[in-house]
N, CA, C and O atoms as a Tripos MOL2 file, in Angstrom:
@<TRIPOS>MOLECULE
protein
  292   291    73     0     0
PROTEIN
NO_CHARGES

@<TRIPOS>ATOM
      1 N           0.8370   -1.2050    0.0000 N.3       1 UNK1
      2 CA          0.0000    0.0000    0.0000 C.3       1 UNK1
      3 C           0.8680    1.2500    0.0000 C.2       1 UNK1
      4 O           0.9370    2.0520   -0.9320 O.2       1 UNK1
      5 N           1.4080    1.3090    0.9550 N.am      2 UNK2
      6 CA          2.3640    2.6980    1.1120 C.3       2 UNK2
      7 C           3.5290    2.5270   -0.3420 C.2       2 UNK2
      8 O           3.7720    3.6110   -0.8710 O.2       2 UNK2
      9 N           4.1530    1.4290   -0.9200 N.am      3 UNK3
     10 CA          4.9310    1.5960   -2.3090 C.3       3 UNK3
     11 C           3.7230    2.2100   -3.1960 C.2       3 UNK3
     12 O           3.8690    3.3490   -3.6400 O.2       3 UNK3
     13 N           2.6030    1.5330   -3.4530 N.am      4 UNK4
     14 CA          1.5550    2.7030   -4.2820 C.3       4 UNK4
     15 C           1.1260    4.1250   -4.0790 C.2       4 UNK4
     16 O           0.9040    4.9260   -4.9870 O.2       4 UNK4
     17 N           1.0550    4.3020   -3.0920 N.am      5 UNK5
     18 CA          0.9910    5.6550   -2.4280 C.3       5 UNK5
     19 C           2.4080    6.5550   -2.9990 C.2       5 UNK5
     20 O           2.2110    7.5760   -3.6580 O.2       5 UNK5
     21 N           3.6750    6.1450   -2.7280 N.am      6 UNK6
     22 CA          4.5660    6.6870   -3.1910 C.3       6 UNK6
     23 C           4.8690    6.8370   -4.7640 C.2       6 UNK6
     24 O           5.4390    7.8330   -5.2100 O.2       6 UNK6
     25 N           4.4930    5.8920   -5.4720 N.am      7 UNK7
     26 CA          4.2380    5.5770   -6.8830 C.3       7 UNK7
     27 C           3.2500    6.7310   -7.5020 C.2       7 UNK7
     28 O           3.5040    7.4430   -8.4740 O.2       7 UNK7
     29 N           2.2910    6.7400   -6.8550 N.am      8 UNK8
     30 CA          1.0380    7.5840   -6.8820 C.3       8 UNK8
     31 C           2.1740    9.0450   -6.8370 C.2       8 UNK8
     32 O           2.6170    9.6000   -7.8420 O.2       8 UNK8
     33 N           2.4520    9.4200   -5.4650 N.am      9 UNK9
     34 CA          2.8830   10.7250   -5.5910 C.3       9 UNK9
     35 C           4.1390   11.1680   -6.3200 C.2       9 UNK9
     36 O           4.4320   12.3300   -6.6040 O.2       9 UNK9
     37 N           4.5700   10.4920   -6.4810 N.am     10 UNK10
     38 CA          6.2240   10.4800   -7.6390 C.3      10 UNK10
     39 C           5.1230   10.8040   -8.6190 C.2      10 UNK10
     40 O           4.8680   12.0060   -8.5530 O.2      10 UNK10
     41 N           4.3470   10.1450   -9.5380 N.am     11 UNK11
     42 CA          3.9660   10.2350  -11.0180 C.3      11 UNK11
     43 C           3.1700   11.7270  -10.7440 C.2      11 UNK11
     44 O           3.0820   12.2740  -11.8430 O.2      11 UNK11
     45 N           2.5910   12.5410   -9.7380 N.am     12 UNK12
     46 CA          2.0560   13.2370   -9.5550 C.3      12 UNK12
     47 C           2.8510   14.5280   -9.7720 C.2      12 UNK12
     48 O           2.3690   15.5790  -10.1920 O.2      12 UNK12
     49 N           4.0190   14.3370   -9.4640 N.am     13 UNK13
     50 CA          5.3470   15.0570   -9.4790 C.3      13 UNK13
     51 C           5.9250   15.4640  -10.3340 C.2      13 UNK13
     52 O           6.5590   16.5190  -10.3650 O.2      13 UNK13
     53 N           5.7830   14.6270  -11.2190 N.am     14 UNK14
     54 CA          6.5110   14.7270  -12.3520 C.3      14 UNK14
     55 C           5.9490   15.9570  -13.3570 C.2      14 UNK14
     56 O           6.7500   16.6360  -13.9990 O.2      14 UNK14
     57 N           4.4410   16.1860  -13.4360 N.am     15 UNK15
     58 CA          4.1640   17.4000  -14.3320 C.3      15 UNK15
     59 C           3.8390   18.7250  -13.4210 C.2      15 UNK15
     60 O           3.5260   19.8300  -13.8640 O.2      15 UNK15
     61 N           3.9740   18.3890  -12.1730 N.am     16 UNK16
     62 CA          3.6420   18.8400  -11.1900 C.3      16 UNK16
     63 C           2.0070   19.7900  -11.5510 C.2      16 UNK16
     64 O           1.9820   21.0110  -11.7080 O.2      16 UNK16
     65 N           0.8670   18.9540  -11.6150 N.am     17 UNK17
     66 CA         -0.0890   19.3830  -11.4730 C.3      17 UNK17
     67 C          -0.7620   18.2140  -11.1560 C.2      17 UNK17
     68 O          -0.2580   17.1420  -11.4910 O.2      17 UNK17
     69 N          -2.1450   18.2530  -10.3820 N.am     18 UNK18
     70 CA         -2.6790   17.6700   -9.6190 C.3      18 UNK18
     71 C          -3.7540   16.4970  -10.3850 C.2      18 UNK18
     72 O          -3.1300   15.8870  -11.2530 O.2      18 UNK18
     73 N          -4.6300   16.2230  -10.3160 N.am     19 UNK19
     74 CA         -5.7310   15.1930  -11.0250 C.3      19 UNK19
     75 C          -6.8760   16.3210  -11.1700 C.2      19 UNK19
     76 O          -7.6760   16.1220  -12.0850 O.2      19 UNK19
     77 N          -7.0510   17.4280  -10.4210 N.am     20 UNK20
     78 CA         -8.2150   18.6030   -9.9830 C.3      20 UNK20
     79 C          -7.9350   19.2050  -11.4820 C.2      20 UNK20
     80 O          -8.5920   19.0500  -12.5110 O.2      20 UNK20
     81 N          -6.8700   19.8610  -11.2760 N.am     21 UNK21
     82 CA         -6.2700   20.4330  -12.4240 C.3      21 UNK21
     83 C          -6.9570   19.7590  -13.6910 C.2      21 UNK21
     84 O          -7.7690   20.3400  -14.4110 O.2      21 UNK21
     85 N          -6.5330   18.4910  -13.8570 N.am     22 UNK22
     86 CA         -6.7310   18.2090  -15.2230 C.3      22 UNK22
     87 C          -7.8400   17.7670  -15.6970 C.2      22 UNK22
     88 O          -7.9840   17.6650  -16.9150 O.2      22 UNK22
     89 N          -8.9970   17.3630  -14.6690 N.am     23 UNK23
     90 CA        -10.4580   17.1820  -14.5380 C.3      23 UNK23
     91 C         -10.9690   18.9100  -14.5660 C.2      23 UNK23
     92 O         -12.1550   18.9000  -14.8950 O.2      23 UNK23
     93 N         -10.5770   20.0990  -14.3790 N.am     24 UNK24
     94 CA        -10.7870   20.9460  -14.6640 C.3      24 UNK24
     95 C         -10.7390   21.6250  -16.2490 C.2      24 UNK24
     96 O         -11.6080   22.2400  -16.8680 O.2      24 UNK24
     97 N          -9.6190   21.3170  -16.5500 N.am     25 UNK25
     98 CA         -9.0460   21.5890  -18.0640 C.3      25 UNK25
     99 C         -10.0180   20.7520  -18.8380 C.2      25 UNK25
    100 O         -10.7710   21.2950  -19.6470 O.2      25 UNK25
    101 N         -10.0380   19.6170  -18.6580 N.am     26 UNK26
    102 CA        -11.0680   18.7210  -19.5280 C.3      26 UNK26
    103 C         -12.3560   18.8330  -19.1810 C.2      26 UNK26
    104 O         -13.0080   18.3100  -20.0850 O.2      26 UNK26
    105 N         -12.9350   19.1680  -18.4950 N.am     27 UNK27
    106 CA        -14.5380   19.9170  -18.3870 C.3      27 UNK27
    107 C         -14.8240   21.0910  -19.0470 C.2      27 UNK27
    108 O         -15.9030   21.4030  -19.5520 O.2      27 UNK27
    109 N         -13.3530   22.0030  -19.0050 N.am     28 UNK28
    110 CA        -13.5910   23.0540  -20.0230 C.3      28 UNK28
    111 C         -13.4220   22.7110  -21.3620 C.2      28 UNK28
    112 O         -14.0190   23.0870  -22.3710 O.2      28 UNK28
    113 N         -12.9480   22.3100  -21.2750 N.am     29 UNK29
    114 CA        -12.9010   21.9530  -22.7690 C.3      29 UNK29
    115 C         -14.2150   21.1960  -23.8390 C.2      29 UNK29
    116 O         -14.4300   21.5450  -25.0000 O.2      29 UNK29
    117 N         -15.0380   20.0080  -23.0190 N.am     30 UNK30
    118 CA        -15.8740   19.9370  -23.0410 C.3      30 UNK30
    119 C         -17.2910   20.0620  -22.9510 C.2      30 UNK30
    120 O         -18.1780   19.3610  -23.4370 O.2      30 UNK30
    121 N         -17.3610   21.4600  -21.9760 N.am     31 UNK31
    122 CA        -18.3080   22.8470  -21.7980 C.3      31 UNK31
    123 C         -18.2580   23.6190  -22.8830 C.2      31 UNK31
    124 O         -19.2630   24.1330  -23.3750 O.2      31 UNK31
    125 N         -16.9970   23.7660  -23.3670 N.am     32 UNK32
    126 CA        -16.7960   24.3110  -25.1240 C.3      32 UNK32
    127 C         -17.4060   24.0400  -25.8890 C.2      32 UNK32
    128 O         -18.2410   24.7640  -26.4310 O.2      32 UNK32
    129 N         -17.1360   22.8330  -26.1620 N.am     33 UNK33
    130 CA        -17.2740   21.8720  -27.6200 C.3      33 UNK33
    131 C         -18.9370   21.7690  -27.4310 C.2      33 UNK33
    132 O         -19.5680   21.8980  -28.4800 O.2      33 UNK33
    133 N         -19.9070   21.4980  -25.9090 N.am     34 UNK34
    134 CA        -21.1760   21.5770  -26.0580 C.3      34 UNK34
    135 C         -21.5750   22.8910  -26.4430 C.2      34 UNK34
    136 O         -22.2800   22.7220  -27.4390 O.2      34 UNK34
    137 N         -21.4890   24.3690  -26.1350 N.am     35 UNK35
    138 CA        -21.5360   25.3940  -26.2550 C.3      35 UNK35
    139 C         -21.7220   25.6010  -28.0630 C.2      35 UNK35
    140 O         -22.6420   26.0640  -28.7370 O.2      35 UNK35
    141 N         -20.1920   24.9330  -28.4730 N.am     36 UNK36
    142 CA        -20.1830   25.5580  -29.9440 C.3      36 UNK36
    143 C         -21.3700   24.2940  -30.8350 C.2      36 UNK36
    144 O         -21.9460   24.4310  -31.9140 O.2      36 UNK36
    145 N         -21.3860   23.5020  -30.1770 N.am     37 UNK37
    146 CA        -22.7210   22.3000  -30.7590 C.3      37 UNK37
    147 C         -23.8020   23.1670  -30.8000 C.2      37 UNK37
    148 O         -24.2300   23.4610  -31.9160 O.2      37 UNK37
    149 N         -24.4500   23.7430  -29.6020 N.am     38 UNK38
    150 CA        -25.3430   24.2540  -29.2110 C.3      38 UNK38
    151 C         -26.3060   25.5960  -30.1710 C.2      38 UNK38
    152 O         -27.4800   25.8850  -30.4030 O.2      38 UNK38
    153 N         -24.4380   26.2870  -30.6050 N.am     39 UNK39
    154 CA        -24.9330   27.5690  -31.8490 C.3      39 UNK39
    155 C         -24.6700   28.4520  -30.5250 C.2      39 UNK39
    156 O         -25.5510   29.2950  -30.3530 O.2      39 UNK39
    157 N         -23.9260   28.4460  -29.8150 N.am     40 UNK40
    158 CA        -23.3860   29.4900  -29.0930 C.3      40 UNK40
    159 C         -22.6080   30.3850  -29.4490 C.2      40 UNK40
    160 O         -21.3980   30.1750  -29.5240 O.2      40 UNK40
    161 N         -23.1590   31.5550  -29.7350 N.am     41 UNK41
    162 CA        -22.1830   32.7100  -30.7180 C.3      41 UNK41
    163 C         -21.1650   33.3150  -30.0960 C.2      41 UNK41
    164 O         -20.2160   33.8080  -30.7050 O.2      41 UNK41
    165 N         -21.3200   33.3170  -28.5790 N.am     42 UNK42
    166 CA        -20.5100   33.9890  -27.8640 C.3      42 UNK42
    167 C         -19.0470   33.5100  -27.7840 C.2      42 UNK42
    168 O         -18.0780   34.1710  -27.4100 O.2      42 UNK42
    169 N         -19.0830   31.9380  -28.3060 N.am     43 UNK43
    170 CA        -17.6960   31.2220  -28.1640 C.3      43 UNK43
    171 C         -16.9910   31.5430  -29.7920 C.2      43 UNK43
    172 O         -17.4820   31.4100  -30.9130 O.2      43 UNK43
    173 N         -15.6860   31.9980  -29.3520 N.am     44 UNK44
    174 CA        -14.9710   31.9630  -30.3290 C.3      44 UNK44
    175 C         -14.1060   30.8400  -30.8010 C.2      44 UNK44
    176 O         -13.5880   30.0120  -30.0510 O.2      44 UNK44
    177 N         -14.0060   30.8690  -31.9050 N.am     45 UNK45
    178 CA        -12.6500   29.5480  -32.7760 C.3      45 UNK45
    179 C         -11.4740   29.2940  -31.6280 C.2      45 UNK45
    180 O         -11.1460   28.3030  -30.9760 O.2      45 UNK45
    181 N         -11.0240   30.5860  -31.6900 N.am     46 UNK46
    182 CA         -9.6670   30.6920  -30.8280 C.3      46 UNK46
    183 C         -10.0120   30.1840  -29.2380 C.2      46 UNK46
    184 O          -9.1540   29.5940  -28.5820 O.2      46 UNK46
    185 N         -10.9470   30.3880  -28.8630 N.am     47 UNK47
    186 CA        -11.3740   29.8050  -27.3220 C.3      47 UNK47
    187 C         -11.3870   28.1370  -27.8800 C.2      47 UNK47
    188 O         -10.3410   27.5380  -27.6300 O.2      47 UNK47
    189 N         -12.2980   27.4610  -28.4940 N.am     48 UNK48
    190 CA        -12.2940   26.3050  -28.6010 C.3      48 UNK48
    191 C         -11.0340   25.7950  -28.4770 C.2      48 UNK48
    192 O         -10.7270   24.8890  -27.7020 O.2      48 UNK48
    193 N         -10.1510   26.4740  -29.3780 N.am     49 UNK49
    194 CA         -8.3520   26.1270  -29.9390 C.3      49 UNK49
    195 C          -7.6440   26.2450  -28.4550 C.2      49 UNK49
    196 O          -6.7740   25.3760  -28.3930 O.2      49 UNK49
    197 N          -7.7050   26.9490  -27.3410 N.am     50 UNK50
    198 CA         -6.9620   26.9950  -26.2060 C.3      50 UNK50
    199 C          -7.8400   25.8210  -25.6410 C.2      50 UNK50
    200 O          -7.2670   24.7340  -25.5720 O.2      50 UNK50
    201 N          -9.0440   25.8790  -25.2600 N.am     51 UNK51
    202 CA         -9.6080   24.9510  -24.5920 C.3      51 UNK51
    203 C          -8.9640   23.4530  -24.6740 C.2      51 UNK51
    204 O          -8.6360   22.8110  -23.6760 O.2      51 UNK51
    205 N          -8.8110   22.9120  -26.2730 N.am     52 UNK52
    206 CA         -8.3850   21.6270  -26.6640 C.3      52 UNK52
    207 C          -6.6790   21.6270  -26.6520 C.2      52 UNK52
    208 O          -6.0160   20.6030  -26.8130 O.2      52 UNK52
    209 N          -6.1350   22.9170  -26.4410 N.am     53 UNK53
    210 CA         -4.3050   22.6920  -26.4260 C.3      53 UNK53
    211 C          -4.7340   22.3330  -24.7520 C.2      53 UNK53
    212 O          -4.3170   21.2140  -24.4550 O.2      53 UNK53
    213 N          -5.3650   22.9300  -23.7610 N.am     54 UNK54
    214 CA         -5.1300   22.8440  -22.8280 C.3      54 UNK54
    215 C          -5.8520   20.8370  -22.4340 C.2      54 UNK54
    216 O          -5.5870   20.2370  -21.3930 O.2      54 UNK54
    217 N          -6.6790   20.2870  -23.5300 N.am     55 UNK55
    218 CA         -7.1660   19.1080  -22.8040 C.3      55 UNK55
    219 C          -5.8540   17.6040  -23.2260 C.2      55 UNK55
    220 O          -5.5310   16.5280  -22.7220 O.2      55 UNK55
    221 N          -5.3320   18.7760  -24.9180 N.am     56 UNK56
    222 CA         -4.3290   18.1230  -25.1900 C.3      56 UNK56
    223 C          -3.1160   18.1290  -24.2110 C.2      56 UNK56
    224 O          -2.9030   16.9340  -24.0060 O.2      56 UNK56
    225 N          -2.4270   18.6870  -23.6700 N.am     57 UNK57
    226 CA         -1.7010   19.1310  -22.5150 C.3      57 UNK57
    227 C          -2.1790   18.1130  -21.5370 C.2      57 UNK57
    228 O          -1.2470   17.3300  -21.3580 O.2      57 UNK57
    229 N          -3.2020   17.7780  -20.8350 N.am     58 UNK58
    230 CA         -3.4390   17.1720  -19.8950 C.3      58 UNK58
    231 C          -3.4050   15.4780  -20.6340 C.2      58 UNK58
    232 O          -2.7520   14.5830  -20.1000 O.2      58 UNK58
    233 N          -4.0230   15.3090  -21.6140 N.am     59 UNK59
    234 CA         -3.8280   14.1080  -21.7580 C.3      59 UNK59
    235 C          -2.4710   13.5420  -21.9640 C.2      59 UNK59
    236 O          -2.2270   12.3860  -21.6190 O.2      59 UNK59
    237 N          -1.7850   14.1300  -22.3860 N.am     60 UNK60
    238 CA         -0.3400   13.7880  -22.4950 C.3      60 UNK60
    239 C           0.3990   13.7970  -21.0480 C.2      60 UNK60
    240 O           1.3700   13.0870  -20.7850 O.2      60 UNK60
    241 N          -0.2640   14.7920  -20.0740 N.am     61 UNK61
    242 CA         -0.0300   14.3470  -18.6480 C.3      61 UNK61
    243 C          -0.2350   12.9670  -18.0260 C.2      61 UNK61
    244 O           0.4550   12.2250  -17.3270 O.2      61 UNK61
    245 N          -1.1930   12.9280  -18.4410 N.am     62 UNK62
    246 CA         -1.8730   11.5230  -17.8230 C.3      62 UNK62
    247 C          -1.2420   10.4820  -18.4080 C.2      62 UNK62
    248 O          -0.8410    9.5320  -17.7360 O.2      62 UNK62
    249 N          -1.1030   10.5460  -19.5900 N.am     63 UNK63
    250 CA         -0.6930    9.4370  -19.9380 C.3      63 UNK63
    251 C           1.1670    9.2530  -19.3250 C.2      63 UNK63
    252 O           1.7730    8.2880  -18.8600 O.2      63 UNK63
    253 N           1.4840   10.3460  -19.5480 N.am     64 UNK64
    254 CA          2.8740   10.5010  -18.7730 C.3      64 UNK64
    255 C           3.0380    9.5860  -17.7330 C.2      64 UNK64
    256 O           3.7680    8.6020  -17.6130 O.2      64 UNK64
    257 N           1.9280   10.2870  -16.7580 N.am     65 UNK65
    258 CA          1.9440    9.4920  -15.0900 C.3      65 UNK65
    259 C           2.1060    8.2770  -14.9660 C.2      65 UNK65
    260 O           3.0360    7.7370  -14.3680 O.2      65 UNK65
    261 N           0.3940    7.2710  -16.0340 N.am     66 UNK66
    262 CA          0.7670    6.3290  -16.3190 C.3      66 UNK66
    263 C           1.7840    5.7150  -16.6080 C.2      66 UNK66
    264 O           1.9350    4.7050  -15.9210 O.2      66 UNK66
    265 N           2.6870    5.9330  -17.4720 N.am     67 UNK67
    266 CA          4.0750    5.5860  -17.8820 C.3      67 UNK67
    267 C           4.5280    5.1030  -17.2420 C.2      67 UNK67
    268 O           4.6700    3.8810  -17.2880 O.2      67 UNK67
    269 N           5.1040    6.0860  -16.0630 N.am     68 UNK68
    270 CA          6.0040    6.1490  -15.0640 C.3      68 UNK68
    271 C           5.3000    5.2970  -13.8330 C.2      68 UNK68
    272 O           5.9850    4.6610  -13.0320 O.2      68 UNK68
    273 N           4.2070    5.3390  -13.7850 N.am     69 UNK69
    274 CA          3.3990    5.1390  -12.6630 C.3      69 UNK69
    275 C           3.7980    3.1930  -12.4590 C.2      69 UNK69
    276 O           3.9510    2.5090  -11.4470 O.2      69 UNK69
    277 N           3.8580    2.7870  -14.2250 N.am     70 UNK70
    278 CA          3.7140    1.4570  -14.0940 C.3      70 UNK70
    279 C           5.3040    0.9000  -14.6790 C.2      70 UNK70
    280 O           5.5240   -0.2840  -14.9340 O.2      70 UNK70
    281 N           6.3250    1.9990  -14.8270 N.am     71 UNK71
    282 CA          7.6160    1.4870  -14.5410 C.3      71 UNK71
    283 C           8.3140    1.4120  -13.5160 C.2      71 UNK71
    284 O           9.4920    1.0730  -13.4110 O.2      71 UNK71
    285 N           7.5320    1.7550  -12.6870 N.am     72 UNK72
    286 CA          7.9600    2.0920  -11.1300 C.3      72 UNK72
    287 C           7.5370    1.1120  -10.0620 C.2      72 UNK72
    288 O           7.9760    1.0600   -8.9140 O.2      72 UNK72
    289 N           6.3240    0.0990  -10.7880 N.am     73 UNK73
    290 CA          5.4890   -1.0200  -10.1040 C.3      73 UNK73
    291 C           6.4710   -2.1860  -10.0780 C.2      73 UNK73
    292 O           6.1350   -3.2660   -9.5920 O.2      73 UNK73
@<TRIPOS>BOND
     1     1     2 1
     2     2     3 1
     3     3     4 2
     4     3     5 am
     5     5     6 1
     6     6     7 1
     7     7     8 2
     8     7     9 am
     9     9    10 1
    10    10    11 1
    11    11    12 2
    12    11    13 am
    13    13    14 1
    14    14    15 1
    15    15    16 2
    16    15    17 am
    17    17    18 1
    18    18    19 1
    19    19    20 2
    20    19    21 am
    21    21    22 1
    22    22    23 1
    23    23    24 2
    24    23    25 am
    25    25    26 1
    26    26    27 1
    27    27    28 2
    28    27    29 am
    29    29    30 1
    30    30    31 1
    31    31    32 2
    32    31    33 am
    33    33    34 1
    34    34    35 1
    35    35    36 2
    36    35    37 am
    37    37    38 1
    38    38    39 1
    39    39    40 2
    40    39    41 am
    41    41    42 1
    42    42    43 1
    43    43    44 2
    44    43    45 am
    45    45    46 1
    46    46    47 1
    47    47    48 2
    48    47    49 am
    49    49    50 1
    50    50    51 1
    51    51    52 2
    52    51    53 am
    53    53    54 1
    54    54    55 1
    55    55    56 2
    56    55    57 am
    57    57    58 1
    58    58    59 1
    59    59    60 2
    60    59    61 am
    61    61    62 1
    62    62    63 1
    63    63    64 2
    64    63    65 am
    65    65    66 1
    66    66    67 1
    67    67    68 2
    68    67    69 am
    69    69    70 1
    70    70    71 1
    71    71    72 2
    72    71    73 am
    73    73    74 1
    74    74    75 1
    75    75    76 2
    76    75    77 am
    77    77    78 1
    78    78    79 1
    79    79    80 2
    80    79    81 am
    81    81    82 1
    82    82    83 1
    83    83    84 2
    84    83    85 am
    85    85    86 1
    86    86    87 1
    87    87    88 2
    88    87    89 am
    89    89    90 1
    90    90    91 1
    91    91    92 2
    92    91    93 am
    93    93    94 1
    94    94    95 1
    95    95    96 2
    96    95    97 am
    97    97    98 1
    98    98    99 1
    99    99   100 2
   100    99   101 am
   101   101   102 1
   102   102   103 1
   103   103   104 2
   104   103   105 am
   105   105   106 1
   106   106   107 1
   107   107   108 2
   108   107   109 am
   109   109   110 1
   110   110   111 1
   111   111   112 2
   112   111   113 am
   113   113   114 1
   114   114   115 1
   115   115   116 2
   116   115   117 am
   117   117   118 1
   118   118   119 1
   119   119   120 2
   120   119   121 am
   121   121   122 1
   122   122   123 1
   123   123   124 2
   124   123   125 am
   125   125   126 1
   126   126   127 1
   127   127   128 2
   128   127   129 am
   129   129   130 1
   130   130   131 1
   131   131   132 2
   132   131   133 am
   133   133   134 1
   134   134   135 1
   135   135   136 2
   136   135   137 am
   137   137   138 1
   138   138   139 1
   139   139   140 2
   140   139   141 am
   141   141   142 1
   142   142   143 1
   143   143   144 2
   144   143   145 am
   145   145   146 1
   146   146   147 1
   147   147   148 2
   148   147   149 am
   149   149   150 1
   150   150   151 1
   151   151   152 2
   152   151   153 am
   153   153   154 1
   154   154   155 1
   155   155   156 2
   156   155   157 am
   157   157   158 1
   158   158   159 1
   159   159   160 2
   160   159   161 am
   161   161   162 1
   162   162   163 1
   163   163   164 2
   164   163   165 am
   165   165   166 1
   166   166   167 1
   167   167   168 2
   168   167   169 am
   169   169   170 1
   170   170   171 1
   171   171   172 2
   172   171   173 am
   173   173   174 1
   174   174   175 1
   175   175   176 2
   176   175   177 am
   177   177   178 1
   178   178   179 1
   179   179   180 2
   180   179   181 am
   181   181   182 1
   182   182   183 1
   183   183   184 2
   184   183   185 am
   185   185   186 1
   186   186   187 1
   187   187   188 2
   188   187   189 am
   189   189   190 1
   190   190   191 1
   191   191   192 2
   192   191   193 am
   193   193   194 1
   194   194   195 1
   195   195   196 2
   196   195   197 am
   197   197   198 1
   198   198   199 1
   199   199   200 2
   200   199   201 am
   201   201   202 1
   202   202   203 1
   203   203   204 2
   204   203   205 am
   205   205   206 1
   206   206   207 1
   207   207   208 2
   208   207   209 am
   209   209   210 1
   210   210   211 1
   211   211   212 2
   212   211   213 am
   213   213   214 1
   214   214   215 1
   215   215   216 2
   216   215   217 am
   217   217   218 1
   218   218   219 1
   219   219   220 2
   220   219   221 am
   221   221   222 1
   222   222   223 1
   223   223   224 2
   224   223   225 am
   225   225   226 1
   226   226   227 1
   227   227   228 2
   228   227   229 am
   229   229   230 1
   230   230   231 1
   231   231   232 2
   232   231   233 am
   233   233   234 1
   234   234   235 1
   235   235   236 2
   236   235   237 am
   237   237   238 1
   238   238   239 1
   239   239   240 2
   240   239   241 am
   241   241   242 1
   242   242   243 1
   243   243   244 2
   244   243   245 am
   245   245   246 1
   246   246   247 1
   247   247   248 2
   248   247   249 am
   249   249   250 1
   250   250   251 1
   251   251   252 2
   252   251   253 am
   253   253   254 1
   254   254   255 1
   255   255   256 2
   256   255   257 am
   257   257   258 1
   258   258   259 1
   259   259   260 2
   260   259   261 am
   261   261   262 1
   262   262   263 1
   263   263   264 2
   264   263   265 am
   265   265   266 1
   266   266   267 1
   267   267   268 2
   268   267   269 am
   269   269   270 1
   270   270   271 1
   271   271   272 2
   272   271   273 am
   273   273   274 1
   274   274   275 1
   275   275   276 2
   276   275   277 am
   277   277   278 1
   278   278   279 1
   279   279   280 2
   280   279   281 am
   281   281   282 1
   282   282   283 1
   283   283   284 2
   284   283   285 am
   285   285   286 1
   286   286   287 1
   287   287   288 2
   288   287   289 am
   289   289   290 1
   290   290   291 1
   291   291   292 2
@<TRIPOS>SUBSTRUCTURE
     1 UNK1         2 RESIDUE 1 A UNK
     2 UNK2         6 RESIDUE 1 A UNK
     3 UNK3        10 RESIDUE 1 A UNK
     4 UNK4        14 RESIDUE 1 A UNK
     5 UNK5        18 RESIDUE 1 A UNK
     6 UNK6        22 RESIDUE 1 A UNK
     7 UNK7        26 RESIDUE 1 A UNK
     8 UNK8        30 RESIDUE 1 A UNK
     9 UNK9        34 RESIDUE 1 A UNK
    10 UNK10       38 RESIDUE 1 A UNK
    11 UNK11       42 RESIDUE 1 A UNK
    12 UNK12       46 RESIDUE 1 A UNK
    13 UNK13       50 RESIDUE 1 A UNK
    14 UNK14       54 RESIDUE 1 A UNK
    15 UNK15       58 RESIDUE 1 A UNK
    16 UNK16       62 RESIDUE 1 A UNK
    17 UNK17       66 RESIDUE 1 A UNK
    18 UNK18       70 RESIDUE 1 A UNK
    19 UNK19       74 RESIDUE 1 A UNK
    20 UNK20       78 RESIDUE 1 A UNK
    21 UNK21       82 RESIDUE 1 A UNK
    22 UNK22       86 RESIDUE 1 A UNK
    23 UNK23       90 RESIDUE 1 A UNK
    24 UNK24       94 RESIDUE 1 A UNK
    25 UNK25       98 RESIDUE 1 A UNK
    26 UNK26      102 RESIDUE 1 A UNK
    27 UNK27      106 RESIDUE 1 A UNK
    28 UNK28      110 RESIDUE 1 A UNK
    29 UNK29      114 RESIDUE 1 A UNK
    30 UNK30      118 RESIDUE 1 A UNK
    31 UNK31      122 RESIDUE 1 A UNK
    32 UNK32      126 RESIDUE 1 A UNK
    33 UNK33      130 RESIDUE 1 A UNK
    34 UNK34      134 RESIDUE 1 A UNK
    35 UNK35      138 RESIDUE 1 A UNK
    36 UNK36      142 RESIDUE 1 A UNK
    37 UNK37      146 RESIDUE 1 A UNK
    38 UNK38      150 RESIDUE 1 A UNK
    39 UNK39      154 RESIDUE 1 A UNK
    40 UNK40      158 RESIDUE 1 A UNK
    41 UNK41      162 RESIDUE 1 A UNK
    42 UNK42      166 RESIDUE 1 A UNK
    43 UNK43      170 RESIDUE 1 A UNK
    44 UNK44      174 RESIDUE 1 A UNK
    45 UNK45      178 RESIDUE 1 A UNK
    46 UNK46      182 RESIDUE 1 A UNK
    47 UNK47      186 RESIDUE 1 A UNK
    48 UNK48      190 RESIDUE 1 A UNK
    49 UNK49      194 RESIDUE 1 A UNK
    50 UNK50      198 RESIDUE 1 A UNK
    51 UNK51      202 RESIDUE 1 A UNK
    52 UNK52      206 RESIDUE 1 A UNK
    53 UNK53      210 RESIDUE 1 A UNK
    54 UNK54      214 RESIDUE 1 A UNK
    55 UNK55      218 RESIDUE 1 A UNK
    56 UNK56      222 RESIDUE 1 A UNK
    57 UNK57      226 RESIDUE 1 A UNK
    58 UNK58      230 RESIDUE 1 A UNK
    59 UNK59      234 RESIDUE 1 A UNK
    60 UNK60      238 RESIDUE 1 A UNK
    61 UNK61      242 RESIDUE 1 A UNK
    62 UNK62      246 RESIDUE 1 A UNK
    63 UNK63      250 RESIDUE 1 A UNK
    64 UNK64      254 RESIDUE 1 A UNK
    65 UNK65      258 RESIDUE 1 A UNK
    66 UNK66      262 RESIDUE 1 A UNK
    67 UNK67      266 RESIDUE 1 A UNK
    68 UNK68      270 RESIDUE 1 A UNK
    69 UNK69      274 RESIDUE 1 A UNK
    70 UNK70      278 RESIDUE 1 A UNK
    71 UNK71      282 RESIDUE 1 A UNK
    72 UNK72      286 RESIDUE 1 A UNK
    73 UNK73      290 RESIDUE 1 A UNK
């Protein structure tokens, strides 16, 4: 238990941002994409385009963690 725990917080470390963080980024991003479905005029191209660098960014986090998470097991 406590080697996973440490596993856990090492991979956490490494991009140094949290799981909050990136469940944040990816809700926005997907609050977007319903918005511009929707015919929401107020959203711009360029908002969508940060929204998805920022969900792209996180997924490449995650998958990072993973990486490490399970060379470390």
């Amino acid at each position: 238990m406590l080697k996973g725990h440490n596993v856990l917080a090492k991979a956490r470390s490494i991009s140094g941002h949290t799981q909050e963080h990136w469940a944040n980024c990816m809700d926005l991003s997907v609050r977007q994409f319903r918005r511009l479905e929707t015919g929401d005029s107020s959203i711009s191209f360029n908002s969508l385009v940060d929204a998805m660098k920022l969900y792209g960014v996180c997924m490449v986090e995650v998958l990072t963690m993973t990486e490490h998470k399970a060379q470390d097991i």
